[in-house]
C-alpha positions as CSV (number, residue, x, y, z in Angstrom):
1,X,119.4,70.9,122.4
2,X,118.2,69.7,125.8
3,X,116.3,65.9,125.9
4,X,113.1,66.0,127.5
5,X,112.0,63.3,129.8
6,X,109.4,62.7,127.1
7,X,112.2,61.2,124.5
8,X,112.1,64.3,122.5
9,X,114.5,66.8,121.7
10,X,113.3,70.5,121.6
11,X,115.5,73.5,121.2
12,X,116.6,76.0,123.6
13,X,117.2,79.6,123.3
14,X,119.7,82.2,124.9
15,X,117.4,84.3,126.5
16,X,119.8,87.0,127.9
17,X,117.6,88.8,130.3
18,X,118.8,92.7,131.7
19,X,117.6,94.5,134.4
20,X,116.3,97.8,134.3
21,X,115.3,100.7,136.1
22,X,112.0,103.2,135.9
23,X,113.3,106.8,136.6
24,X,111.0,109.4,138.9
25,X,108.7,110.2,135.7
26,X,108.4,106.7,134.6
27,X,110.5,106.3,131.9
28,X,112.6,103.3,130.6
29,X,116.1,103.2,130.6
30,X,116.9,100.8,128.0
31,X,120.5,99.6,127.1
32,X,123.3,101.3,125.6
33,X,123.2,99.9,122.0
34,X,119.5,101.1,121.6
35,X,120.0,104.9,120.0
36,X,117.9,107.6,121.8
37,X,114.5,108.0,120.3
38,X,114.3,104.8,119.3
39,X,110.4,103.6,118.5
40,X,109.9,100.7,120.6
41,X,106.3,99.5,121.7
42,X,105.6,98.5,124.9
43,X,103.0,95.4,125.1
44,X,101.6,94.4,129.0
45,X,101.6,90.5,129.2
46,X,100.1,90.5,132.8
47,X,99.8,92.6,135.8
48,X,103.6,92.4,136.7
49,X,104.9,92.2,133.0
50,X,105.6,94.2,129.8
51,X,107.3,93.2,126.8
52,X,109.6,96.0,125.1
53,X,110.5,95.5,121.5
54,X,112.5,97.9,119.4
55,X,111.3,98.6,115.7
56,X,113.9,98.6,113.2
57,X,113.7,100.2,109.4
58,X,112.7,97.3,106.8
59,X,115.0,96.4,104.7
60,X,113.7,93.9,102.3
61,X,112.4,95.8,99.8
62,X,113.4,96.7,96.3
63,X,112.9,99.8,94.4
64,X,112.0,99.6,90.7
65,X,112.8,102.7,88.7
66,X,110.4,103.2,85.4
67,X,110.8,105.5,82.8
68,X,108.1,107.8,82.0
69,X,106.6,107.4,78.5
70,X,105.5,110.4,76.9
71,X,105.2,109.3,73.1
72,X,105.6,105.6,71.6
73,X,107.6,105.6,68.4
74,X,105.4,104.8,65.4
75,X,106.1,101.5,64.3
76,X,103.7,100.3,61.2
77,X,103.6,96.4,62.2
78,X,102.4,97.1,65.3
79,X,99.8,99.6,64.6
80,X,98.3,96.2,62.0
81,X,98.4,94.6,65.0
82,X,96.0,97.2,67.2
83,X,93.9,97.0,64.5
84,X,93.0,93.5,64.5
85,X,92.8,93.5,67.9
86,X,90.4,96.0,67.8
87,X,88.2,94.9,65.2
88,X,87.9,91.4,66.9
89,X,86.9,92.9,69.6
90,X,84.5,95.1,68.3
91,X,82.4,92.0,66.5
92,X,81.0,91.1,70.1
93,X,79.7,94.9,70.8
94,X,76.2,96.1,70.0
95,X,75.6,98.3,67.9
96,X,75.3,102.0,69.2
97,X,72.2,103.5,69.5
98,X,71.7,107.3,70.1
């Protein structure tokens, strides 16, 4: 943490900053621990200066596997159930006309 001159106390970052070279067809060299063919995008900030940021797989997400239901087991109670449901909610249709 650095104090300001203003009595406040903001936080500063490592910025560890590399230099790099263009080669003869304008490519970017970029460091060792970034894999070849690695997506980056490349984002111009001003005349004299681009930001290069590498895009990494997501990794928080979850799958959720669900089994495919053909057929539900017959179950009595249940088809009482869908029944009344049904006939409630068929009191507020009107009646069908051909």
């Amino acid at each position: 943490m650095q104090r300001m001159r203003c009595g406040g106390i903001f936080p500063s970052m490592k910025i560890e900053l590399e230099s790099r070279q263009v080669d003869g067809k304008r490519r970017l060299l970029m460091p060792p621990e970034c894999p070849p063919r690695s997506a980056v995008t490349i984002q111009r900030l001003d005349q004299e200066t681009w930001l290069v940021k590498r895009h990494r797989p997501r990794k928080d997400y979850k799958i959720v596997v669900i089994p495919a239901i053909d057929r539900l087991s017959d179950d009595p109670e249940w088809e009482k159930t869908e029944l009344a449901i049904a006939r409630h909610c068929s009191q507020r249709l009107p009646p069908f006309e051909e």
